[in-house]
C-alpha positions in Angstrom: -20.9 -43.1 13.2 -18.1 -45.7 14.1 -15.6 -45.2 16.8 -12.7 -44.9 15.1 -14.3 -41.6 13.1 -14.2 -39.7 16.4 -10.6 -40.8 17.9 -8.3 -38.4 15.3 -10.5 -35.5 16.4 -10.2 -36.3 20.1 -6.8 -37.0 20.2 -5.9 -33.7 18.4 -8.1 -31.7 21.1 -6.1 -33.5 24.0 -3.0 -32.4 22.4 -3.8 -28.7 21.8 -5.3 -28.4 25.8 -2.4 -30.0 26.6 -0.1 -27.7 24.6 1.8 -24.4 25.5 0.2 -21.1 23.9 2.0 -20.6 20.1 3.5 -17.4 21.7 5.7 -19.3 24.3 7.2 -21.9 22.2 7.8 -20.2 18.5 11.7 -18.8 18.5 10.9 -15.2 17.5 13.5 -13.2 18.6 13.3 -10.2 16.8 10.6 -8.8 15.4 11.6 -8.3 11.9 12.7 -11.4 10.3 13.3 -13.4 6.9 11.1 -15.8 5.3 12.8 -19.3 4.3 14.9 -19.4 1.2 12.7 -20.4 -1.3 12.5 -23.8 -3.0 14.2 -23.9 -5.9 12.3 -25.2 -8.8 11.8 -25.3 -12.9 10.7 -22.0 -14.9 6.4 -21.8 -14.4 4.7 -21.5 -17.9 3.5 -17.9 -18.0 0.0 -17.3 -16.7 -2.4 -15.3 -18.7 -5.8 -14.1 -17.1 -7.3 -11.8 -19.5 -7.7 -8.6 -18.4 -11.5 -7.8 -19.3 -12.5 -11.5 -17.3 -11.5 -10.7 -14.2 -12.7 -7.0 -13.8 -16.1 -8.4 -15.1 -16.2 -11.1 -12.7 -15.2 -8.9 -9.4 -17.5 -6.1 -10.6 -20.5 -8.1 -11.5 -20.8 -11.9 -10.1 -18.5 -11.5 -7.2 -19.6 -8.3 -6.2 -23.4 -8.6 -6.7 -22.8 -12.1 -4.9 -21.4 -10.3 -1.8 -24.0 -7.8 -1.9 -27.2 -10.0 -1.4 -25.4 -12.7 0.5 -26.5 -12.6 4.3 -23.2 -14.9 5.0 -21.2 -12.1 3.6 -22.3 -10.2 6.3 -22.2 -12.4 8.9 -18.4 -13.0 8.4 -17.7 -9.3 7.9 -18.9 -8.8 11.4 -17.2 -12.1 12.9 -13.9 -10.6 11.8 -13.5 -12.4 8.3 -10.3 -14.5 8.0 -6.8 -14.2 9.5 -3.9 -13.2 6.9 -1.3 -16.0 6.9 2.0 -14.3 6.2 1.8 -12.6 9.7 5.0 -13.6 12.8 4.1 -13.4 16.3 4.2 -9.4 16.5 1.8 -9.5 13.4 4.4 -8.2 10.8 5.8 -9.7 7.5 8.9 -11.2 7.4 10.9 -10.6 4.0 10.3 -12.6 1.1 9.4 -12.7 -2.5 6.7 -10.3 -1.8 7.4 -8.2 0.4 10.8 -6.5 2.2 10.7 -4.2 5.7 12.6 -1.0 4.6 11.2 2.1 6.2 9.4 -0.3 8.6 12.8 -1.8 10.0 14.6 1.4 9.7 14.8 5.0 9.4 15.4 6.3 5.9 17.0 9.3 4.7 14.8 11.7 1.9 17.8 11.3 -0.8 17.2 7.3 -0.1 13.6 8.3 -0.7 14.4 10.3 -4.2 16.9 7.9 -5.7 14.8 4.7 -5.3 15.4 1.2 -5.2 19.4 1.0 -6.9 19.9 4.7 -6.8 20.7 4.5 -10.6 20.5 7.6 -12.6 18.2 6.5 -15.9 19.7 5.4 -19.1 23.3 5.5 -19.8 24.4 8.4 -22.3 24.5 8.2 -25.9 21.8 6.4 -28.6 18.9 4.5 -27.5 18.0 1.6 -29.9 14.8 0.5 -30.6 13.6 -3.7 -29.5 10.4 -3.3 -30.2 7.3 -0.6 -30.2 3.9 -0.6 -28.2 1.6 1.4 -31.1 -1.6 0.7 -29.4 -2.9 3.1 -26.9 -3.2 6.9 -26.9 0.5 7.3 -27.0 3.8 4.8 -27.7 5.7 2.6 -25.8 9.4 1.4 -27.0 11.4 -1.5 -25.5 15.1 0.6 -25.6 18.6 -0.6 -25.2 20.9 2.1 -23.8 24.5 2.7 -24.6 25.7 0.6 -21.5 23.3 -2.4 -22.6 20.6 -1.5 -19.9 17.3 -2.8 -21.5 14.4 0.2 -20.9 10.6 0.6 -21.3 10.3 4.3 -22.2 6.4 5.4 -21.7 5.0 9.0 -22.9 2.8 11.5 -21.5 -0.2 11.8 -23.0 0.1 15.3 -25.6 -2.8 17.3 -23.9 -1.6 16.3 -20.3 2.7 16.4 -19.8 3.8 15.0 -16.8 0.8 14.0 -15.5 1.7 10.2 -16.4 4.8 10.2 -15.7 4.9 12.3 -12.8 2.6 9.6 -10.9 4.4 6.6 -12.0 7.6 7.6 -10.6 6.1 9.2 -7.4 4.0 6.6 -6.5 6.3 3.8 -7.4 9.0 5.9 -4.9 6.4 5.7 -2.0 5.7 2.1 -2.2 8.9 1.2 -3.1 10.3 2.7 0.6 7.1 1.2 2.1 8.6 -2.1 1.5 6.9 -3.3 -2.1 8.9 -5.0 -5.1 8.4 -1.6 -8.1 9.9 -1.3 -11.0 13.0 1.6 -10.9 11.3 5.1 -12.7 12.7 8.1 -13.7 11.6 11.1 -15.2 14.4 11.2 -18.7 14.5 14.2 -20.7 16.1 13.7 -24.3 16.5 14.7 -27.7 14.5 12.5 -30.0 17.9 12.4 -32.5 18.9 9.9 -29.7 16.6 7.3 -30.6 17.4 4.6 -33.6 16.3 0.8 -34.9 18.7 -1.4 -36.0 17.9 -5.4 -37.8 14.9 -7.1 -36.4 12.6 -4.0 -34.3 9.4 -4.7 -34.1 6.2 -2.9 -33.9 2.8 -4.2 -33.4 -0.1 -3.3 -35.9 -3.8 -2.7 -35.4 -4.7 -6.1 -35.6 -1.6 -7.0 -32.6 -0.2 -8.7 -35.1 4.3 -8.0 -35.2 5.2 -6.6 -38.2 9.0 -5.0 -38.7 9.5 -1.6 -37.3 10.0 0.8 -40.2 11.4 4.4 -39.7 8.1 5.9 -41.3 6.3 4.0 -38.8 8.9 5.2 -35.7 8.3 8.6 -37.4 4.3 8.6 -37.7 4.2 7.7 -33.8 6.9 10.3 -32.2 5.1 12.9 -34.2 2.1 12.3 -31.6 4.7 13.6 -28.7 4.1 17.0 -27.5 8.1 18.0 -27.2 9.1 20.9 -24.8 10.3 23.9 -26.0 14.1 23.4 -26.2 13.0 20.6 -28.3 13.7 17.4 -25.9 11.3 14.8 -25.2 10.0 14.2 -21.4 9.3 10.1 -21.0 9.3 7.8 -18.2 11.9 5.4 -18.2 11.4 2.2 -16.4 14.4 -0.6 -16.3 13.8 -4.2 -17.2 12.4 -6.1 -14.2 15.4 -8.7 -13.5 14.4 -12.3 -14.4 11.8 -13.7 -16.8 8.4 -12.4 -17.0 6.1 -15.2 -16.6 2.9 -13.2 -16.3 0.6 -11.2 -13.5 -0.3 -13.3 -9.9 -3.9 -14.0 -9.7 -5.8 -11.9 -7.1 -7.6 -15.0 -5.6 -5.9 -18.7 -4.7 -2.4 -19.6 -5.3 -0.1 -20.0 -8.5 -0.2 -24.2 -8.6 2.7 -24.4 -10.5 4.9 -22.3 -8.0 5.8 -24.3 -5.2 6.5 -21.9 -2.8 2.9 -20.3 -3.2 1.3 -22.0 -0.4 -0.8 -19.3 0.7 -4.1 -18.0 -0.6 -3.2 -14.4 -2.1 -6.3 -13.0 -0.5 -5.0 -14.6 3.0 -2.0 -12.1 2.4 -1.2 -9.2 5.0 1.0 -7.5 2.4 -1.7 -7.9 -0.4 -4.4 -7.1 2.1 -2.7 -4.0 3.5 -2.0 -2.6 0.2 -5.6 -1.3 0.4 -4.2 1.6 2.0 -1.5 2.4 0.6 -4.1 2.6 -2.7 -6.1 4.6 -1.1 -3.8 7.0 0.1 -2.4 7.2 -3.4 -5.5 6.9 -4.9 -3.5 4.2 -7.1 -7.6 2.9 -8.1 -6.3 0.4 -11.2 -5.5 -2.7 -8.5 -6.0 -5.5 -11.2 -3.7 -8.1 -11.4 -2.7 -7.0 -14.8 -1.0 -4.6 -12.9 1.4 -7.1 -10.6 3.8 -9.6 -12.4 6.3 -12.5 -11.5 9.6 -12.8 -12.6 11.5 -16.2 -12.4 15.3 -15.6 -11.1 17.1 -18.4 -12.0 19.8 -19.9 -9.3 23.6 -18.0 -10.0 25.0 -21.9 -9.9 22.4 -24.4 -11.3 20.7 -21.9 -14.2 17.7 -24.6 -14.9 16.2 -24.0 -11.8 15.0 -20.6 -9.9 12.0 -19.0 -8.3 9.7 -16.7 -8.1 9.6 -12.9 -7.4 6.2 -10.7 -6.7 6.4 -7.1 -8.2 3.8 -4.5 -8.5 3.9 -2.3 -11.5 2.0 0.3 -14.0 0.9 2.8 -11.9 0.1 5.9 -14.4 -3.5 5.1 -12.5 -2.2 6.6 -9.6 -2.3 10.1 -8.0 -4.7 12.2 -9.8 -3.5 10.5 -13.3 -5.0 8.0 -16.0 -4.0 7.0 -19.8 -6.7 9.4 -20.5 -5.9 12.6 -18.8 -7.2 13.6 -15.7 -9.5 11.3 -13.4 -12.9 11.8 -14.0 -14.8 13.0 -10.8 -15.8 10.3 -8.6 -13.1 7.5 -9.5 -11.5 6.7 -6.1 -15.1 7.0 -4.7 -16.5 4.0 -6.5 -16.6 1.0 -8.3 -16.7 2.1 -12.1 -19.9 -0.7 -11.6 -21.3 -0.1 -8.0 -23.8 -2.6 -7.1 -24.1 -0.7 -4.0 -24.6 2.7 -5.0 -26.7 1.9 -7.5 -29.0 0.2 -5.3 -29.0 3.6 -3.1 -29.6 5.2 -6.1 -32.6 3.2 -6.6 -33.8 2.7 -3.4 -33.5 6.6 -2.9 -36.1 7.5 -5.6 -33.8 9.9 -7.6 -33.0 11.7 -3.8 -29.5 10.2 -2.7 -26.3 11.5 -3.8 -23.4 10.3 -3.0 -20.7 12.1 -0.5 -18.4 13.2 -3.4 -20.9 15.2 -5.2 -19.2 18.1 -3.8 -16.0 17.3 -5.8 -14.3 20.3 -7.9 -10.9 19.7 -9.9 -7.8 21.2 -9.0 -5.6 24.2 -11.1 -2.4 22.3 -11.9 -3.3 20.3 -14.7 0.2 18.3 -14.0 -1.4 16.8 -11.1 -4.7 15.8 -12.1 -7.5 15.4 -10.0 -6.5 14.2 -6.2 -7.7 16.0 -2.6 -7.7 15.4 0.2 -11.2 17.4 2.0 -13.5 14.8 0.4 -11.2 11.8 0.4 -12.3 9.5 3.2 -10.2 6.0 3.2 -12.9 3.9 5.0 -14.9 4.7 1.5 -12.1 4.5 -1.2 -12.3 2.0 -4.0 -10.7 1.1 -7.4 -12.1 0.8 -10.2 -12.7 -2.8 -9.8 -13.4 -4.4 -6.1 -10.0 -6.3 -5.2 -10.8 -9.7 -3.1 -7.7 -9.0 -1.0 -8.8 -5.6 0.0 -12.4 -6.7 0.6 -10.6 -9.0 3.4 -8.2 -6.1 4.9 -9.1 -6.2 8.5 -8.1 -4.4 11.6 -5.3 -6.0 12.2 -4.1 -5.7 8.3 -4.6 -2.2 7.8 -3.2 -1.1 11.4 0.0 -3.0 9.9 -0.1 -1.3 6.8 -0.3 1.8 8.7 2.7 1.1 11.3 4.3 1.5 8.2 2.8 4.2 6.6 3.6 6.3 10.2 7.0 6.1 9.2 6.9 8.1 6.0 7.7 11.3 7.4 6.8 15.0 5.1 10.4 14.6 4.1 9.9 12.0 2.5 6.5 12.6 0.6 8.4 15.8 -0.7 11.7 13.9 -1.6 9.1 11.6 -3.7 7.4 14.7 -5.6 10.6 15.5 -6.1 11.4 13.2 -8.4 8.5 13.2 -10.2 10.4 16.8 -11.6 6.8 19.1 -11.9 7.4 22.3 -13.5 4.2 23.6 -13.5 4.2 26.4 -10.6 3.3 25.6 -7.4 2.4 22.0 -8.8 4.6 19.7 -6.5 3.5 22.4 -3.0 0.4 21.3 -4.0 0.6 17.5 -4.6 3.3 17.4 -1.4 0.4 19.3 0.9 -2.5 17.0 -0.7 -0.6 13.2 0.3 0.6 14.5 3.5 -3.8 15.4 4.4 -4.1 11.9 3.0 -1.5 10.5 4.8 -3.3 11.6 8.6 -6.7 10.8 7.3 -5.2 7.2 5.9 -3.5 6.8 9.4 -7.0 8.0 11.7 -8.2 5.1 10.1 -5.9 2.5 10.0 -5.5 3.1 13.8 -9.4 3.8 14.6 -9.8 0.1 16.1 -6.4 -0.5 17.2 -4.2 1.1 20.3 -1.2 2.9 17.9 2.1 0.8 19.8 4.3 -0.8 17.8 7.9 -1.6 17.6 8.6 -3.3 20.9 12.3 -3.2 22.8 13.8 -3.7 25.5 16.3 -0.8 27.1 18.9 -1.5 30.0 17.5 -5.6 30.0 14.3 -4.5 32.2 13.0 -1.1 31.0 10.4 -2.1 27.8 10.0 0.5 25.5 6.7 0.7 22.7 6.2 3.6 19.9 3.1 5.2 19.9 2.6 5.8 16.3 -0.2 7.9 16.4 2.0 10.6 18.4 4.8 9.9 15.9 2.6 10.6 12.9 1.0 14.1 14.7 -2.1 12.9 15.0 -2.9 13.8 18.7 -0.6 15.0 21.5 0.7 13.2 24.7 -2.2 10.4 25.9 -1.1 8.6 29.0 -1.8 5.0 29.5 -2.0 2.2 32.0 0.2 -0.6 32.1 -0.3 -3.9 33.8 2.3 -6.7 34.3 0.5 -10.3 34.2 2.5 -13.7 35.7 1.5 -16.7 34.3 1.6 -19.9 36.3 0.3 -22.9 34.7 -3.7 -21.8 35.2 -3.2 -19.0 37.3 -1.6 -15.7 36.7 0.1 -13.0 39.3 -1.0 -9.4 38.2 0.7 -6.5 39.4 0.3 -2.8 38.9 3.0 -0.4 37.2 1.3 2.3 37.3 0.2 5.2 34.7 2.9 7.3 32.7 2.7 9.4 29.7 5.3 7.6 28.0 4.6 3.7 26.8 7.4 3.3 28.6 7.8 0.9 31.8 11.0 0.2 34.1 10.1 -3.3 35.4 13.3 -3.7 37.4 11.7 -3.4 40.8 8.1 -6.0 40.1 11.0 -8.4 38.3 13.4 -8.2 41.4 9.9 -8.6 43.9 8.7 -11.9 41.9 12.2 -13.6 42.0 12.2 -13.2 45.9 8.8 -14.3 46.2 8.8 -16.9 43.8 11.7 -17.8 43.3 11.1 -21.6 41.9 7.9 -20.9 39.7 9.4 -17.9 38.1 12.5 -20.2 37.0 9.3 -22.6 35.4 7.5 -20.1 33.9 9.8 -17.0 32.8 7.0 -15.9 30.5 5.4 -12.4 31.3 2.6 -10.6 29.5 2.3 -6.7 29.5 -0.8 -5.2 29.2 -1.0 -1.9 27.7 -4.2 -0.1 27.7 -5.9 3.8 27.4 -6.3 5.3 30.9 -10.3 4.6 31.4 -10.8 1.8 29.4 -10.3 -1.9 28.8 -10.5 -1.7 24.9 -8.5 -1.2 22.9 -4.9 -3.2 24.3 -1.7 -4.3 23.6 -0.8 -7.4 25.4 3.5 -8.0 24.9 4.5 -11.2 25.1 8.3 -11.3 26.7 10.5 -14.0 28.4 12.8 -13.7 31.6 15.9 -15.0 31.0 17.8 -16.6 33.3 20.2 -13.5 33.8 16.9 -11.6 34.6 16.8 -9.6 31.1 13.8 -9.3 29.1 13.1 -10.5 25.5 9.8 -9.6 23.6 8.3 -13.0 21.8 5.0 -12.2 20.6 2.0 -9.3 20.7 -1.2 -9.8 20.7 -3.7 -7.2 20.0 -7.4 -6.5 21.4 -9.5 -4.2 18.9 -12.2 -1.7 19.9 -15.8 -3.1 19.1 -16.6 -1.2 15.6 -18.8 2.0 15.8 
């Protein structure tokens, strides 16, 4: 090979040896932060993926592919790849996907139950018909209320009220606090005298052709709608998106004609981390028919815009399908299970899987969700998700910092608004997410010490939150913490001692290495502490801070050693 082949590669190794770690020169100085504004750039043509494509590719090729592949394995053990949209304290700064809420800051239960604007459903008065969904087991009308607000007004299914609905605005609550772009929902009761078409409604026939809306047709559907007995109509109402829909995000690559998605959805710690959110909602219909983007145009220069990432329909979620009920075992399984059915096979007719045991619940309102069985390590959806197939240790404990946060209050504030009238209904679906909630948490923090949320107190005294304590999940654990001073290739390591509390003065060790070293502590002011379980090495929190040059202390970075996997 000639020389000149070999020269870019050395001279990039030289550099990086020669380099200061990542976690010394990057300016993070807080640990929540905002992406870039986002380039600015002409309306995308709207993508369509077709719906019954990629569920048969991620249940059949992909997944078979993963299955017999030895590589698959191989990775899975090596740790898989890295998501991309991470800081230096491994969180996601706000952008089109994704905004800290509960993560940044403590929210109240009435924040919780009024949603993302706090609005309070349609306006008064008549409701006119845009257009109507016909296909399905129950309608769908595009509405425009009395103030001009544009709707989508969904029904319950007739055998099953408020099972739909009930889920959709739950769920959408829950992950709307957790920091996800949802849709606003709200449970609307109203008289059906309300509703009315005016010049140019639409319907769609059989054949998904348009045809004009008549009022025999409007008729002929409402009549489907089980009405309550004062005679209104319960619905969920969910306002327009704002922008322009220009179809779902693709579960795998990038959108190539959005400029500002450089990063491989898979590669995505908010997309990855979803996993368990799912699977603590038991949301199992994680398709990307189920996500959308919507252009916002720039308020000045209205040719141009960009890009906003929402998640959406999620009358999947809970114990709830278009159906009815969830059928036994969805949550538990692919609907296609390559690897169940070759346990199945492989078993001779002996295996069954851990859910046999399975019984459905009383409140038919809720559907069927529990929380004995449920075990999140073994949740699926319906169809295997690439991004949750990559969810790692570092992606779920994330996903559970979050979830930590999300105290009873709030579960029940969410439930609340789902507006259950069936007896002892919402008790029951508040009791069953909070079960799921620890369970969800056990795992998310299985391979990872539960500290999060670094500060600094007084300038010297550093301050972590140990989550799992937070959440209930065990009592007072002490711990070990260990100061490390780097100089150049050596390092000074003193003792602090062990507390109960992750919580560490450093006043005195900081006050001890200025005397001592006076000069190399002015030209290297970068200090690591080590957090660790008392009797044991693994799992550890290493926090990153600066000294600066008043002597006060500044977290920059964490970095995170995982226990081997059992």
């Amino acid at each position: 090979m000639k020389l000149r082949y070999w020269l870019a590669p050395m001279a990039l190794l030289s550099v990086s040896a020669c380099a200061r770690p990542g976690w010394q020169t990057a300016p993070h100085d807080a640990q929540y932060q905002k992406s870039a504004e986002p380039r600015l750039h002409k309306k995308p043509s709207e993508l369509r993926t077709p719906g019954w494509y990629e569920s048969f590719y991620h249940s059949s090729f992909a997944q078979f592919g993963r299955v017999v592949s030895p590589g698959h394995y191989l990775q899975k053990q090596g740790g898989g790849h890295d998501a991309l949209d991470v800081n230096a304290f491994g969180q996601v700064p706000d952008s089109t996907w994704f905004e800290n809420r509960i993560g940044r800051r403590d929210m109240t239960p009435q924040e919780v139950f009024r949603g993302s604007l706090g609005l309070e459903g349609p306006a008064p008065g008549m409701l006119r018909v845009e257009s109507i969904k016909s296909k399905g087991i129950t309608p769908g009308l595009n509405l425009i209320d009395s103030a001009g607000q544009r709707w989508i007004a969904k029904f319950d299914h007739p055998a099953h009220p408020e099972l739909g609905s009930g889920a959709e605005v739950v769920t959408s609550r829950l992950l709307w606090a957790a920091g996800y772009h949802v849709p606003e929902n709200y449970v609307v009761r109203f008289h059906i005298e309300r509703i009315h078409f005016g010049a140019g409604a639409t319907a769609t026939d059989k054949y998904d052709r348009k045809v004009t809306l008549t009022q025999a047709r409007l008729d002929r559907l409402l009549k489907q709608l089980n009405p309550l007995p004062d005679g209104r109509i319960r619905a969920m109402f969910s306002r327009f998106l704002p922008g322009e829909p220009v179809g779902p995000f693709p579960l795998v690559g990038v959108r190539h004609d959005d400029p500002n998605d450089r990063i491989p959805h898979e590669r995505r710690r908010t997309l990855r981390g979803l996993r368990l959110f799912y699977a603590w909602l038991n949301n199992t219909d994680a398709t990307s028919g189920n996500s959308l983007d919507m252009f916002m145009r720039h308020a000045r220069n209205r040719q141009v815009g960009h890009l906003k990432h929402f998640l959406l329909d999620f009358g999947s979620a809970l114990g709830a399908t278009a159906l009815g009920p969830k059928p036994l075992g969805e949550g538990y399984r692919h609907t296609f299970d390559w690897e169940s059915i070759g346990r199945r096979y492989v078993g001779a007719g002996f295996y069954y899987p851990y859910w046999v045991t399975l019984r459905r619940n009383p409140f038919l309102s809720v559907g069927s969700i529990e929380s004995e069985v449920f075990d999140p390590a073994r949740w699926r959806p319906q169809y295997p998700n690439p991004s949750f197939e990559m969810a790692d240790a570092g992606d779920l404990f994330w996903a559970g910092a979050i979830l930590a946060k999300i105290r009873p209050v709030h579960v029940a504030a969410a439930v609340r608004a789902g507006e259950y009238t069936e007896e002892g209904a919402a008790d029951f679906l508040t009791r069953v997410l909070i079960e799921r909630q620890k369970k969800a948490l056990t795992f998310a923090f299985e391979r990872m010490l539960p500290l999060d949320d670094p500060r600094v107190e007084h300038g010297q005294r550093v301050v972590m939150t140990d989550l799992a304590r937070r959440a209930g999940l065990r009592g007072d654990t002490p711990h070990r913490y260990r100061l490390d001073w780097h100089r150049g290739n050596s390092q000074v390591r003193v003792s602090v001692g062990t507390r109960s509390q992750p919580r560490v003065h450093l006043r005195a060790v900081l006050a001890r290495l200025a005397e001592e070293h006076p000069d190399e502590l002015e030209r290297h002011p970068f200090l690591t502490l080590t957090w660790l379980p008392v009797g044991s090495e693994r799992p550890r929190v290493h926090l990153r801070m600066r000294r600066r040059p008043d002597g006060r202390l500044l977290p920059v970075a964490i970095d995170r050693v995982e226990r081997a996997p059992r």
